[in-house]
C-alpha positions in Angstrom: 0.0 0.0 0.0 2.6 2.5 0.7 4.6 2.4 -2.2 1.3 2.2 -4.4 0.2 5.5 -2.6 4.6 6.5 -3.2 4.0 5.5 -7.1 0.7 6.8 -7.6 -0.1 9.9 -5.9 -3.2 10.2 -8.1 -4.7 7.7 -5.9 -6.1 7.8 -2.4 -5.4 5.5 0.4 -9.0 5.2 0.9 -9.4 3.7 -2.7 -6.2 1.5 -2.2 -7.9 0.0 1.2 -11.4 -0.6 -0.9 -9.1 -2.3 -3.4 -7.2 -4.8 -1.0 -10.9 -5.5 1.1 -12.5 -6.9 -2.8 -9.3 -8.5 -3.8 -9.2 -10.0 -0.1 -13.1 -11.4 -0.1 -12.5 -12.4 -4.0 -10.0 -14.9 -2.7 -10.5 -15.7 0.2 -7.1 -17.3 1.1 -4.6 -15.2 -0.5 -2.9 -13.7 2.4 -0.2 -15.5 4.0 0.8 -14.9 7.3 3.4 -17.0 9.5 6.0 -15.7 7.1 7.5 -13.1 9.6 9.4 -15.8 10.8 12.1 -16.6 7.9 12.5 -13.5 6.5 16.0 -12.7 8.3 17.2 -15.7 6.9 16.6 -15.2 3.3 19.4 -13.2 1.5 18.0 -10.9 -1.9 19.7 -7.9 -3.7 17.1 -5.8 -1.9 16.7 -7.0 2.1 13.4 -4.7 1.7 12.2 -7.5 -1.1 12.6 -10.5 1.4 8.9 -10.4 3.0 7.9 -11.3 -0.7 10.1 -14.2 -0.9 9.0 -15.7 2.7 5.4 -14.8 1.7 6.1 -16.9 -1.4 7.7 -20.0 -0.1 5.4 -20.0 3.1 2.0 -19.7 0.7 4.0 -22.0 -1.8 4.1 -20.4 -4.7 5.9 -21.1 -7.8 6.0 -17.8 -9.2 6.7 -14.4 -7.8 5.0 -12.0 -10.7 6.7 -8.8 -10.5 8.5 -6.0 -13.2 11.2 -5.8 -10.5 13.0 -9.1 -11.8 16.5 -7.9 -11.2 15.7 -8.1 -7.1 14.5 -11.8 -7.5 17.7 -13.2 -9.4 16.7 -17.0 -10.0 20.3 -17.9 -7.8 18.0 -16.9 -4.9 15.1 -17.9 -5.6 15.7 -21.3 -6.8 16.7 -23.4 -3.7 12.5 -23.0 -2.8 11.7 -23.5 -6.3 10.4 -20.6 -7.5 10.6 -18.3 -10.6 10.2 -15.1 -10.9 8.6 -13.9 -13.9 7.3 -9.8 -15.6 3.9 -9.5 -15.7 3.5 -9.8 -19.2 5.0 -13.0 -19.5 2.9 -14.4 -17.1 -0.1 -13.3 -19.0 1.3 -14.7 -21.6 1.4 -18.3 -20.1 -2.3 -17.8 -19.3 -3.2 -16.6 -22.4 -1.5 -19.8 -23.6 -3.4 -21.9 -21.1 -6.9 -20.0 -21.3 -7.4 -17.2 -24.2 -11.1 -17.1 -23.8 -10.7 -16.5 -20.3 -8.1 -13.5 -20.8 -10.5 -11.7 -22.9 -13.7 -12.2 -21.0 -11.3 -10.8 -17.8 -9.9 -7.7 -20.3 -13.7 -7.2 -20.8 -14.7 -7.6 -17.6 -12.0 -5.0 -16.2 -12.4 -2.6 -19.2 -16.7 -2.6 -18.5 -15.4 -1.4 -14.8 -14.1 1.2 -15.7 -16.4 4.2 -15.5 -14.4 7.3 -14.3 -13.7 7.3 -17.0 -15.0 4.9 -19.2 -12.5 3.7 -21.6 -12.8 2.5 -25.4 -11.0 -0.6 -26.6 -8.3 1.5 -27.8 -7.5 3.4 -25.2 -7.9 0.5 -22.7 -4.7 -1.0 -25.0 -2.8 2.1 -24.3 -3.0 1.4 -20.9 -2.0 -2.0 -21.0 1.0 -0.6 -23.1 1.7 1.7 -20.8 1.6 -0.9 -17.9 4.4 -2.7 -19.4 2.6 -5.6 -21.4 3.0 -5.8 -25.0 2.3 -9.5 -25.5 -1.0 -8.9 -23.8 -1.9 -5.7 -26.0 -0.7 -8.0 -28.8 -3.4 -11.1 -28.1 -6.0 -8.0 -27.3 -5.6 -5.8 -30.2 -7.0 -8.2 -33.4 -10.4 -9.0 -30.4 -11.0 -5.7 -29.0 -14.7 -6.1 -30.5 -14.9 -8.9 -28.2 -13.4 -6.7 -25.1 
């Protein structure tokens, strides 16, 4: 929350809180907790990174999604392993895995959207500007279906 609130002044903590409670009830068990415990022990370029990685091996993950890959080098992370992998190219895996699914979320998030309400197009630019090109890619040639 903090460094979303640090990265994106344009939003309010109030927002980011609503955010966390829906993503929280959505899935019910995706906090972890017990990992306070091994995060001394772990060793990443970053020391402020290391909650992620306990978080991760405790809730026994495979992946760690993230766009900062150079802070999860795969000599750390794969004793436990686990892979760290940019956003895009996970999307990509469950494009692979689902496409049908990737577009009904796109639409999904994109019909969300009402302040402001975005148009295929622009909805792509923001995808672009998040960093995922492979996504914009599979989206661009359905964005009547999104």
């Amino acid at each position: 929350m903090r460094n979303v609130l640090k990265n994106r002044p344009d939003l309010a903590e109030e927002q980011l809180q609503r955010t966390r409670t829906l993503m929280n009830r959505a899935v019910p068990d995706c906090v972890v907790t017990g990992h306070e415990r091994i995060i001394e022990t772990l060793a990443l370029p970053d020391e402020n990174d290391r909650h992620v990685l306990a978080a991760a091996i405790v809730g026994r993950a495979d992946v760690i999604v993230t766009y900062n890959l150079k802070d999860f080098p795969q000599t750390a992370l794969e004793p436990f392993g686990i892979h760290a992998q940019h956003p895009d190219e996970f999307l990509q895996h469950l494009i692979h895995l689902a496409p049908q699914h990737i577009l009904l979320s796109a639409k999904t998030c994109r019909s969300r959207l009402k302040n402001p309400a975005l148009t295929p197009e622009e909805y792509l630019a923001v995808m672009a500007r998040q960093q995922l090109p492979m996504l914009v890619s599979f989206l661009r040639p359905n964005d009547g279906l999104f």
